[in-house]
Each structure stands twice: as structure tokens, then as C-alpha cells.
PQR file of N, CA, C, O and H, with PARSE charges and radii, in Angstrom:
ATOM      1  N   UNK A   1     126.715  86.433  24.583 -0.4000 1.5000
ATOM      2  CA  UNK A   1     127.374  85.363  23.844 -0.0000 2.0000
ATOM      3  C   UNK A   1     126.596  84.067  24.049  0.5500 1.7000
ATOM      4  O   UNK A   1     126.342  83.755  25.213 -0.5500 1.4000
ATOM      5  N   UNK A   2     126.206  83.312  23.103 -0.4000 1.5000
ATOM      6  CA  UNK A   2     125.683  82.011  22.959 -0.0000 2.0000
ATOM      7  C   UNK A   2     126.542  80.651  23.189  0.5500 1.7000
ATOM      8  O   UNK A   2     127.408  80.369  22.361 -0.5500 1.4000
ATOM      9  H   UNK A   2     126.412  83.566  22.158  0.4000 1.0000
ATOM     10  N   UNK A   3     126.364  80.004  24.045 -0.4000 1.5000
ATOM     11  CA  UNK A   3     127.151  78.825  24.012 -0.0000 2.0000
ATOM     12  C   UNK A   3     125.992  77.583  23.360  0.5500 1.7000
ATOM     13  O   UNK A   3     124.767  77.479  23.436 -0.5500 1.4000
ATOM     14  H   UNK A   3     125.661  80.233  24.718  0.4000 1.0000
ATOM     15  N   UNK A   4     126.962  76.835  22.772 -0.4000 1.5000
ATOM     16  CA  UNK A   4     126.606  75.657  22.328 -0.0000 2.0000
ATOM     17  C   UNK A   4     126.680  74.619  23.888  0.5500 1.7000
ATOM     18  O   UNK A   4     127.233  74.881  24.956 -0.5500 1.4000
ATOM     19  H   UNK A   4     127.957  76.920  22.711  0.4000 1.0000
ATOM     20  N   UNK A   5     125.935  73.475  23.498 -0.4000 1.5000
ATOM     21  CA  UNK A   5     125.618  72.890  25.009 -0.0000 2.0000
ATOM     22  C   UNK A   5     126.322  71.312  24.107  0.5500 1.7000
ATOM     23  O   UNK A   5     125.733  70.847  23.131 -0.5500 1.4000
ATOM     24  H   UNK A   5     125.485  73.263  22.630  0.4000 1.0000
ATOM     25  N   UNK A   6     127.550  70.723  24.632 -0.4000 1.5000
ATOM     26  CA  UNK A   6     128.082  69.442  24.122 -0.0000 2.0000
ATOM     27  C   UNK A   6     126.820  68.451  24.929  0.5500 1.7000
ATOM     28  O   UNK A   6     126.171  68.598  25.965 -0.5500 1.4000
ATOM     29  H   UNK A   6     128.029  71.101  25.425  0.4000 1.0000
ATOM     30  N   UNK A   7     126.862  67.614  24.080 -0.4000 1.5000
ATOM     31  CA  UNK A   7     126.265  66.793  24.698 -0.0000 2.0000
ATOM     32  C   UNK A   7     126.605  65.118  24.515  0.5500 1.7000
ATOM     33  O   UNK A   7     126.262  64.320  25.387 -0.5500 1.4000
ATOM     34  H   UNK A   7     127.389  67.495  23.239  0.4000 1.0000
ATOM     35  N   UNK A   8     127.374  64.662  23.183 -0.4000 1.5000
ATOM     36  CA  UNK A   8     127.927  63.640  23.433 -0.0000 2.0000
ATOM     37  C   UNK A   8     129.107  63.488  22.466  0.5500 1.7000
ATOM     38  O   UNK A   8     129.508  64.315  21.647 -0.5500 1.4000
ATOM     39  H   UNK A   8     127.652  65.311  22.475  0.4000 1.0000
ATOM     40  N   UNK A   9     129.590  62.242  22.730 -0.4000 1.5000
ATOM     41  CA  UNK A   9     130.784  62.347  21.650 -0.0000 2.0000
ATOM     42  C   UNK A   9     130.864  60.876  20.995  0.5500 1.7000
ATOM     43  O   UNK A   9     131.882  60.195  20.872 -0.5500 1.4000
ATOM     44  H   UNK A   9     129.264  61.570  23.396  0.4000 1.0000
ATOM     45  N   UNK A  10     129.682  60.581  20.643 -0.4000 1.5000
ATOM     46  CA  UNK A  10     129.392  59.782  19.628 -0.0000 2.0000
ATOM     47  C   UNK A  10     129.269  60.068  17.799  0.5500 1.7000
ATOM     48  O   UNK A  10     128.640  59.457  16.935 -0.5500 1.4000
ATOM     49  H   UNK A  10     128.855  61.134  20.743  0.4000 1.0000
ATOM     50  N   UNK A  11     130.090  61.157  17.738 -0.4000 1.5000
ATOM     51  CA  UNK A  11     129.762  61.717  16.213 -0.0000 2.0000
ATOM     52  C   UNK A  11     128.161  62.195  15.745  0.5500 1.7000
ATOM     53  O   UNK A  11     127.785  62.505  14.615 -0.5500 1.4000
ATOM     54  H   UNK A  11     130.601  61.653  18.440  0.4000 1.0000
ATOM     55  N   UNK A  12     127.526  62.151  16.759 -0.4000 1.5000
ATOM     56  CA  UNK A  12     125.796  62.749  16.974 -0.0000 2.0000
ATOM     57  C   UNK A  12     125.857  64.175  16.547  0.5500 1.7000
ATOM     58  O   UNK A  12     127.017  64.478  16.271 -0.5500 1.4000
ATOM     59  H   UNK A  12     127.831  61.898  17.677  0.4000 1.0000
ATOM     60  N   UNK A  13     125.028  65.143  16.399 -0.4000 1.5000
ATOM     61  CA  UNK A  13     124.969  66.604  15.996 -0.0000 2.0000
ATOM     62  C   UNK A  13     124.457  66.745  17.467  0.5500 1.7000
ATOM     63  O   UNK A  13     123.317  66.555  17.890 -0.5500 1.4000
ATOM     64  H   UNK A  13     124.085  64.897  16.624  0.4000 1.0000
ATOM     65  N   UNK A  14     125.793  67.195  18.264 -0.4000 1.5000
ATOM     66  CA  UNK A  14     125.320  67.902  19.500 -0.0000 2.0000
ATOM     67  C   UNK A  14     124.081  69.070  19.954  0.5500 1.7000
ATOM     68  O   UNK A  14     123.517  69.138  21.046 -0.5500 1.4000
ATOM     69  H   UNK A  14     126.719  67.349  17.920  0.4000 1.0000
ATOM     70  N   UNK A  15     123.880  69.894  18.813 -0.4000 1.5000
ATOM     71  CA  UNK A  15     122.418  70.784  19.270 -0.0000 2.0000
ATOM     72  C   UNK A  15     121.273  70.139  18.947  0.5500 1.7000
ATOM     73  O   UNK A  15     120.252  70.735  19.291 -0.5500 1.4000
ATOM     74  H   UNK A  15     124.338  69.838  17.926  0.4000 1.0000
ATOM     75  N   UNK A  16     121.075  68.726  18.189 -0.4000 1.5000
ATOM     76  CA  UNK A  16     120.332  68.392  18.121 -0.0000 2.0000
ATOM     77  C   UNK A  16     120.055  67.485  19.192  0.5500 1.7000
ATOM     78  O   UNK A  16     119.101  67.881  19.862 -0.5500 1.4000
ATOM     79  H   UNK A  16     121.904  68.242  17.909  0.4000 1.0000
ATOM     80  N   UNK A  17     120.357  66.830  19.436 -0.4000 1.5000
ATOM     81  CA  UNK A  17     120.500  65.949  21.142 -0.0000 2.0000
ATOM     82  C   UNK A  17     120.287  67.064  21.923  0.5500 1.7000
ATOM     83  O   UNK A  17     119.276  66.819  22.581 -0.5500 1.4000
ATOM     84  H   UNK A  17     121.132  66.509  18.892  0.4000 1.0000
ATOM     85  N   UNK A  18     120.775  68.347  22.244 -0.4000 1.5000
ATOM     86  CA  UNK A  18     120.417  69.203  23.492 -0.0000 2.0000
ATOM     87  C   UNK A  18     118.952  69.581  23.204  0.5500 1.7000
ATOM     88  O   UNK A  18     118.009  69.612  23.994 -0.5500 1.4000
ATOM     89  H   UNK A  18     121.596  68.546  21.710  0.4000 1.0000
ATOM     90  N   UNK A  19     118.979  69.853  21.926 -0.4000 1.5000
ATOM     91  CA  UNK A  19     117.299  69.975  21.779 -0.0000 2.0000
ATOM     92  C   UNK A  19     116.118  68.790  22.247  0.5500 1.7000
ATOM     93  O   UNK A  19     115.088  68.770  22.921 -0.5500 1.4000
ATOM     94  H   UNK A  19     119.745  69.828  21.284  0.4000 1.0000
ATOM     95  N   UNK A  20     116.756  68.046  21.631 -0.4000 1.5000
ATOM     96  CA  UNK A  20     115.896  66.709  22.106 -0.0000 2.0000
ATOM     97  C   UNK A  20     116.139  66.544  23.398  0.5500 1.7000
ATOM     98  O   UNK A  20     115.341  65.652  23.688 -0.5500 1.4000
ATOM     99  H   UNK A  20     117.593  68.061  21.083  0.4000 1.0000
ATOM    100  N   UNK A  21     116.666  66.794  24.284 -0.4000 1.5000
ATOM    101  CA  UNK A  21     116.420  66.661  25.676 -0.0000 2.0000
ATOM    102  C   UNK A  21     115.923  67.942  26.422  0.5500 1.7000
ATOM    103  O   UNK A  21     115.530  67.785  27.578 -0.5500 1.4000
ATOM    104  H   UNK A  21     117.314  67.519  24.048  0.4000 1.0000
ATOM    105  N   UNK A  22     115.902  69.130  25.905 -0.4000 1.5000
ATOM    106  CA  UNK A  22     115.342  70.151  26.472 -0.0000 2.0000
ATOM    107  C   UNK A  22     113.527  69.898  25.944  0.5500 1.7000
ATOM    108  O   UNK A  22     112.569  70.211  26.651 -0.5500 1.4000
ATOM    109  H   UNK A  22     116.221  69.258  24.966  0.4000 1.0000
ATOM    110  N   UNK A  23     113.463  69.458  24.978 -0.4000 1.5000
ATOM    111  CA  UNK A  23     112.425  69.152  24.622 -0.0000 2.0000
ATOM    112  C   UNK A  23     111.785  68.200  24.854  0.5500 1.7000
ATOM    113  O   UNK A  23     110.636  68.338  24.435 -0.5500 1.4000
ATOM    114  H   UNK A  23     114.241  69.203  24.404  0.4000 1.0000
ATOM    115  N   UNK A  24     111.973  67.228  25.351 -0.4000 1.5000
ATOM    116  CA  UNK A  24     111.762  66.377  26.377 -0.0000 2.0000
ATOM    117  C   UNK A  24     111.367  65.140  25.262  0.5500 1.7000
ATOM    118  O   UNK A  24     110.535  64.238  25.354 -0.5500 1.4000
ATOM    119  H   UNK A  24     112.907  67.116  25.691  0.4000 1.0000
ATOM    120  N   UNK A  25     112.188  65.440  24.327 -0.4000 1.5000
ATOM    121  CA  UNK A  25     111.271  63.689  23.518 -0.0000 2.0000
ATOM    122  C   UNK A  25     112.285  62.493  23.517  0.5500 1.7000
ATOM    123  O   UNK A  25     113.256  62.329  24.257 -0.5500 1.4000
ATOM    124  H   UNK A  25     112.865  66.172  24.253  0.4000 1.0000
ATOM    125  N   UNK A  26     111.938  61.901  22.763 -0.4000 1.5000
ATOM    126  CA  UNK A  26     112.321  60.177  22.880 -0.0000 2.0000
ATOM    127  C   UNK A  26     113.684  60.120  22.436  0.5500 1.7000
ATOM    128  O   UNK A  26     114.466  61.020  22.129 -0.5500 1.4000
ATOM    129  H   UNK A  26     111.149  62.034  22.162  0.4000 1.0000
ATOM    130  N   UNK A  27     113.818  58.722  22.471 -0.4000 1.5000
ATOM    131  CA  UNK A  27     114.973  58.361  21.596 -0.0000 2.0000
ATOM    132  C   UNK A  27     116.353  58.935  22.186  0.5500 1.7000
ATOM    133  O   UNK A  27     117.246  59.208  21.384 -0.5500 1.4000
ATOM    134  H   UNK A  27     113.183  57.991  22.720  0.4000 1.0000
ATOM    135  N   UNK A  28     116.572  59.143  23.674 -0.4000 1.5000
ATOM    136  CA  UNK A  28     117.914  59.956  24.466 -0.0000 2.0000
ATOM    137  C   UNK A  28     118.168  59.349  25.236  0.5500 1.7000
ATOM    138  O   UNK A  28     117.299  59.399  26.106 -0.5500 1.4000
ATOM    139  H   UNK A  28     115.846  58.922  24.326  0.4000 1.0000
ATOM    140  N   UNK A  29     119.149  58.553  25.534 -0.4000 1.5000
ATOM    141  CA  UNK A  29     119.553  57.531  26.858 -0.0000 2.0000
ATOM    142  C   UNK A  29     119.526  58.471  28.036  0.5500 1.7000
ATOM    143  O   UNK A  29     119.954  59.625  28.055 -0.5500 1.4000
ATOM    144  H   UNK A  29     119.855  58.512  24.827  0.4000 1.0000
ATOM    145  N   UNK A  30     119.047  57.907  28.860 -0.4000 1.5000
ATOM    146  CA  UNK A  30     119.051  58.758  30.277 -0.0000 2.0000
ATOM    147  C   UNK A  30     120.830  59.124  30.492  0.5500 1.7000
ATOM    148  O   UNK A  30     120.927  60.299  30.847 -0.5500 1.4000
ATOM    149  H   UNK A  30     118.699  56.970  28.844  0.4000 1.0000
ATOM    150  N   UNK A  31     121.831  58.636  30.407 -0.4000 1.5000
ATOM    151  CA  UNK A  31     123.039  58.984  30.618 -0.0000 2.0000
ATOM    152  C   UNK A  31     123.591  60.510  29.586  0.5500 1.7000
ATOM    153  O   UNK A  31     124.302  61.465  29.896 -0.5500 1.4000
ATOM    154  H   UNK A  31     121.753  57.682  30.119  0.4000 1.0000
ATOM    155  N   UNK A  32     122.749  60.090  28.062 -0.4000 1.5000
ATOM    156  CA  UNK A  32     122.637  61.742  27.337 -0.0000 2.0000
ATOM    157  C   UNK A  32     122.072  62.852  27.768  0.5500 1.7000
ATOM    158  O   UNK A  32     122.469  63.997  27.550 -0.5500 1.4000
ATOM    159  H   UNK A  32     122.171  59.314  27.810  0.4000 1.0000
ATOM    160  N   UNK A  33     120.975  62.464  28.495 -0.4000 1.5000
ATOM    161  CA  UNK A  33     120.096  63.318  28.994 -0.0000 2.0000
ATOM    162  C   UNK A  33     120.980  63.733  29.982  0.5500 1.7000
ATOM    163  O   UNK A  33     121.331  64.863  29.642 -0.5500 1.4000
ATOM    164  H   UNK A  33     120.653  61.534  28.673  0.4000 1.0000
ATOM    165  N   UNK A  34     121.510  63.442  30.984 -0.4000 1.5000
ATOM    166  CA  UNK A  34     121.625  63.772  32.247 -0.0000 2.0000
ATOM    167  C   UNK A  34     123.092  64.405  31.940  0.5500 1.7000
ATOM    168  O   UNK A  34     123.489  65.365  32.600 -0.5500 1.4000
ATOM    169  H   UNK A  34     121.225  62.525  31.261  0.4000 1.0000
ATOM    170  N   UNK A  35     123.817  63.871  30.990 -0.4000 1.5000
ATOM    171  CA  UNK A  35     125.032  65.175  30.596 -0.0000 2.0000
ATOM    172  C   UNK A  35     124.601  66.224  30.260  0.5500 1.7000
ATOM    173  O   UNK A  35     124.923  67.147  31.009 -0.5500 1.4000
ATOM    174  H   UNK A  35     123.495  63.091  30.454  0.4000 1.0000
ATOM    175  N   UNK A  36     123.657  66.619  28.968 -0.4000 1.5000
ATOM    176  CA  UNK A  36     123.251  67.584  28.490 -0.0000 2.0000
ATOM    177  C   UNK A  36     122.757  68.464  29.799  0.5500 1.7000
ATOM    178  O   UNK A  36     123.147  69.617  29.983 -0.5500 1.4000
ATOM    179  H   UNK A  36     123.396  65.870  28.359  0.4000 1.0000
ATOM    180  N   UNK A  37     121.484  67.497  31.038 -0.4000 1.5000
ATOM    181  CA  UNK A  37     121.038  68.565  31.862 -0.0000 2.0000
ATOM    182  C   UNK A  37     121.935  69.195  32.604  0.5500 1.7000
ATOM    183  O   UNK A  37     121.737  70.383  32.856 -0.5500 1.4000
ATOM    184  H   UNK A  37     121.167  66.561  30.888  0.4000 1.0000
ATOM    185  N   UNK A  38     123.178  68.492  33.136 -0.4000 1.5000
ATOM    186  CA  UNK A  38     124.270  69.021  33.603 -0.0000 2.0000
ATOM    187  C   UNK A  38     124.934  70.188  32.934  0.5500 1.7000
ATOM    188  O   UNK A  38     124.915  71.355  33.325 -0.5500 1.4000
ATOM    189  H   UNK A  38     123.339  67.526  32.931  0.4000 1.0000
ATOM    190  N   UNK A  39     125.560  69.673  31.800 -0.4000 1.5000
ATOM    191  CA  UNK A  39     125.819  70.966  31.334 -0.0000 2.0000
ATOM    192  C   UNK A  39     125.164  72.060  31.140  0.5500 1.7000
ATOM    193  O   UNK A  39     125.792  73.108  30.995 -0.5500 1.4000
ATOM    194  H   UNK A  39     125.574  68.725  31.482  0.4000 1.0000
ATOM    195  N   UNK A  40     123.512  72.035  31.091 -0.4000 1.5000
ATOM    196  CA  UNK A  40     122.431  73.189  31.049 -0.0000 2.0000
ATOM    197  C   UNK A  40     123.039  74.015  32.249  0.5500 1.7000
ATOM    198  O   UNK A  40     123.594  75.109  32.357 -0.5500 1.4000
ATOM    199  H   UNK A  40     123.001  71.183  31.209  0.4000 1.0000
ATOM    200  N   UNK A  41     122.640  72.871  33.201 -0.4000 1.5000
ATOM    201  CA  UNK A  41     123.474  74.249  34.299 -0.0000 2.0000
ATOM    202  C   UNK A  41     124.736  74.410  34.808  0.5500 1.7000
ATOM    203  O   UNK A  41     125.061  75.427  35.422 -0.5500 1.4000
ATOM    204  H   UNK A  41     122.190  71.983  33.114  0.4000 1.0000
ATOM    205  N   UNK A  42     125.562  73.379  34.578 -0.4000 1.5000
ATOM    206  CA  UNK A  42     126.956  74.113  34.273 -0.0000 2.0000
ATOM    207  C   UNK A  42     127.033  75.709  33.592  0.5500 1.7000
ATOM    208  O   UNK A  42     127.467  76.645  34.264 -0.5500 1.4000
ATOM    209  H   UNK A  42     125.298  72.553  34.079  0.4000 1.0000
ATOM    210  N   UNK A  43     126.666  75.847  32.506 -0.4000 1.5000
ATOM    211  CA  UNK A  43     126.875  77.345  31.229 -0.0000 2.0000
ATOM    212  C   UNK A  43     125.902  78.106  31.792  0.5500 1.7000
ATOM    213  O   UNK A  43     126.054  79.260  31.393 -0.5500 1.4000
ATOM    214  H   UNK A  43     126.313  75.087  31.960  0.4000 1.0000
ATOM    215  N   UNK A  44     125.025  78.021  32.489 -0.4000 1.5000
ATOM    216  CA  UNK A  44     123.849  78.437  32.989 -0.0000 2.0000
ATOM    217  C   UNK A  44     123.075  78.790  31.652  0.5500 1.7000
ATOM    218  O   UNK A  44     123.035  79.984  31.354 -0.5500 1.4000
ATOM    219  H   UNK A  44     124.902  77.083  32.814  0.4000 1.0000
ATOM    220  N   UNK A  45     122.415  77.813  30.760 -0.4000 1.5000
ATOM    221  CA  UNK A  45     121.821  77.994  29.373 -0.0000 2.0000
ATOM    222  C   UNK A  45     120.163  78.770  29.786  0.5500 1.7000
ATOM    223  O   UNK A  45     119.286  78.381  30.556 -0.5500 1.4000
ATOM    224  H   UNK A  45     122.447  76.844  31.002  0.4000 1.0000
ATOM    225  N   UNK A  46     120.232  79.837  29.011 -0.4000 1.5000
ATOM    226  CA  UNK A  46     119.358  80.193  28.672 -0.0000 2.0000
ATOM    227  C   UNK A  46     118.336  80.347  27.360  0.5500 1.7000
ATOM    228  O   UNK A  46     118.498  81.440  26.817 -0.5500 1.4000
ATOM    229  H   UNK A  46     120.945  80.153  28.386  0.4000 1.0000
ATOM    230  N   UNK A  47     117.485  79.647  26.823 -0.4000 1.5000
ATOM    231  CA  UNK A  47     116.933  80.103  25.458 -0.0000 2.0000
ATOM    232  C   UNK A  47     116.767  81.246  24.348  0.5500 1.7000
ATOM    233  O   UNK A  47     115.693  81.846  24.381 -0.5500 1.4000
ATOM    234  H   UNK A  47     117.353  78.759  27.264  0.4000 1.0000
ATOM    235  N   UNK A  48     117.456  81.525  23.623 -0.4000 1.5000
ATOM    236  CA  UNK A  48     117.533  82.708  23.497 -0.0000 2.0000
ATOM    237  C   UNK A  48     115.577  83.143  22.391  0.5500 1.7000
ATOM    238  O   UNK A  48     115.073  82.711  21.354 -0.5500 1.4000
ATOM    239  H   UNK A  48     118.328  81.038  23.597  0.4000 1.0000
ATOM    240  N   UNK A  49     115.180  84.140  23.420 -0.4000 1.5000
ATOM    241  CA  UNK A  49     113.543  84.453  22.931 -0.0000 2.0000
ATOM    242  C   UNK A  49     113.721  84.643  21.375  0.5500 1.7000
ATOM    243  O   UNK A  49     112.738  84.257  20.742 -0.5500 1.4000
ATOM    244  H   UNK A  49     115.589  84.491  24.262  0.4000 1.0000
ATOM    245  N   UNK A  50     114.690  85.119  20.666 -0.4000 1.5000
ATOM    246  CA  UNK A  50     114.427  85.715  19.244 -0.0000 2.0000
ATOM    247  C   UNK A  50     114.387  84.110  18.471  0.5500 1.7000
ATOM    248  O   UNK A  50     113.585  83.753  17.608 -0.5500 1.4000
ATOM    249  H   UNK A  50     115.488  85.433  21.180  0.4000 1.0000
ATOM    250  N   UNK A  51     115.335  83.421  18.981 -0.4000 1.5000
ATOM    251  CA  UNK A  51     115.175  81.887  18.072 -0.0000 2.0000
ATOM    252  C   UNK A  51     113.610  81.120  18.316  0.5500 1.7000
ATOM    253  O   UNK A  51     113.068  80.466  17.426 -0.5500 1.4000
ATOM    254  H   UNK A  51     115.987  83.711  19.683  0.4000 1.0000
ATOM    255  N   UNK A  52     113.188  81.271  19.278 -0.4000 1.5000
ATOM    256  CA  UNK A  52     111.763  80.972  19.972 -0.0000 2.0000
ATOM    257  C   UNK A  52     110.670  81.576  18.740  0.5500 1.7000
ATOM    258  O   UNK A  52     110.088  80.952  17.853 -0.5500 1.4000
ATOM    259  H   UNK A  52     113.628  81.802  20.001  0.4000 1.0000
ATOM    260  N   UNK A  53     110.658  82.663  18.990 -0.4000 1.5000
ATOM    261  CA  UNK A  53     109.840  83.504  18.203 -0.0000 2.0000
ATOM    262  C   UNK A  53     109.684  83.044  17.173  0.5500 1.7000
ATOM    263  O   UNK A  53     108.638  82.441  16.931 -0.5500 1.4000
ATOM    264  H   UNK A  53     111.131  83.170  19.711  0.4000 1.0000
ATOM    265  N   UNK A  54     111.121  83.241  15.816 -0.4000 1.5000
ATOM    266  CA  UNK A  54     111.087  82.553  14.741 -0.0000 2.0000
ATOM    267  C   UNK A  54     110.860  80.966  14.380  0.5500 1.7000
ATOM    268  O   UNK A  54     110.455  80.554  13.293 -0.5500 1.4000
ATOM    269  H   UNK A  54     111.970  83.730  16.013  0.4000 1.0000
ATOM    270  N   UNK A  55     111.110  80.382  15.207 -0.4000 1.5000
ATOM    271  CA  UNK A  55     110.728  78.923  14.897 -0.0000 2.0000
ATOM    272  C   UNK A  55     109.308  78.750  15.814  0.5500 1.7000
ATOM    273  O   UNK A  55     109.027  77.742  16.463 -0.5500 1.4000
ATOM    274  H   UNK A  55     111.438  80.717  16.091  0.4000 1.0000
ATOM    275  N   UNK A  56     108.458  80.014  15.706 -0.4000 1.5000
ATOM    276  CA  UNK A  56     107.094  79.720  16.285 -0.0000 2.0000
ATOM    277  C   UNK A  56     106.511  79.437  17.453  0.5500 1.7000
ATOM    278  O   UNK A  56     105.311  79.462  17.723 -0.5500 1.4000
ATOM    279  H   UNK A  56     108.686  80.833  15.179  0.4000 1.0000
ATOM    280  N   UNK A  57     107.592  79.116  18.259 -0.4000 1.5000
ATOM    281  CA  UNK A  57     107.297  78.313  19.744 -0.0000 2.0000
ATOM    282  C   UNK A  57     106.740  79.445  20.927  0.5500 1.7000
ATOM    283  O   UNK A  57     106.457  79.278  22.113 -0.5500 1.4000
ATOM    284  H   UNK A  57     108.567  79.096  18.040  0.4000 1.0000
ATOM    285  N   UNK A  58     106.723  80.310  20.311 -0.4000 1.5000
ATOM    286  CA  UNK A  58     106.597  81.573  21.359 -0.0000 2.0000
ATOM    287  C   UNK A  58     106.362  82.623  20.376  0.5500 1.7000
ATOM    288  O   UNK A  58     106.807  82.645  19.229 -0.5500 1.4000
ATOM    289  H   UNK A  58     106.954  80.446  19.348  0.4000 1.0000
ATOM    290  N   UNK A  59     105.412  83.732  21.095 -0.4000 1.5000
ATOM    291  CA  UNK A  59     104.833  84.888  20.083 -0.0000 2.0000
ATOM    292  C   UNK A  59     105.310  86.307  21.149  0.5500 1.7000
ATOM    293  O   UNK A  59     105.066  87.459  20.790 -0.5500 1.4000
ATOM    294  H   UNK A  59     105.051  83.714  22.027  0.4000 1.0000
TER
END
């Protein structure tokens, strides 16, 4: 089962903010960041390889 990772509750698109902080780019207040990393390991998130694959990031 896949969990979604919340990450704020500013009306933001929450997987996109978890992305952007797993991905390490700009534009994420350190206080977003540091919920999202929390919750990473709260759910214990793992990437799932088949979404990897298809969006290229991994072969």
C-alpha cells in the first residue's frame, strides 16, 4: 500500500512539496522541509522503483 506523505496545509499540492523536498530543490521553507522529512520517517516512505523507472530517473 502507498501512502501519500502530507506535507502542509497551506492549500499547496502536498506530493508536490514532498517531491520537492525529497528532491532536494528550492523554493521549501526549512519548517516544510523538516515536516515532510519527519513524516518520511514517520510512514517509513519508500520510493516506489516502477514510478522511478517510468518517469526515467532509474533504468
Amino acid at each position: 500500500m502507498e501512502r501519500k506523505i502530507s506535507a502542509d496545509s497551506n492549500g499547496r499540492s502536498k506530493r508536490v512539496t514532498g517531491s520537492r523536498v525529497i528532491n532536494n530543490e528550492p523554493n521549501v521553507t526549512e519548517t516544510t522541509k523538516n515536516h515532510v522529512l519527519e513524516a518520511i520517517e514517520t510512514l517509513v516512505y519508500k520510493p516506489s522503483h516502477s514510478v522511478r523507472v517510468i518517469a526515467g530517473n532509474e533504468t
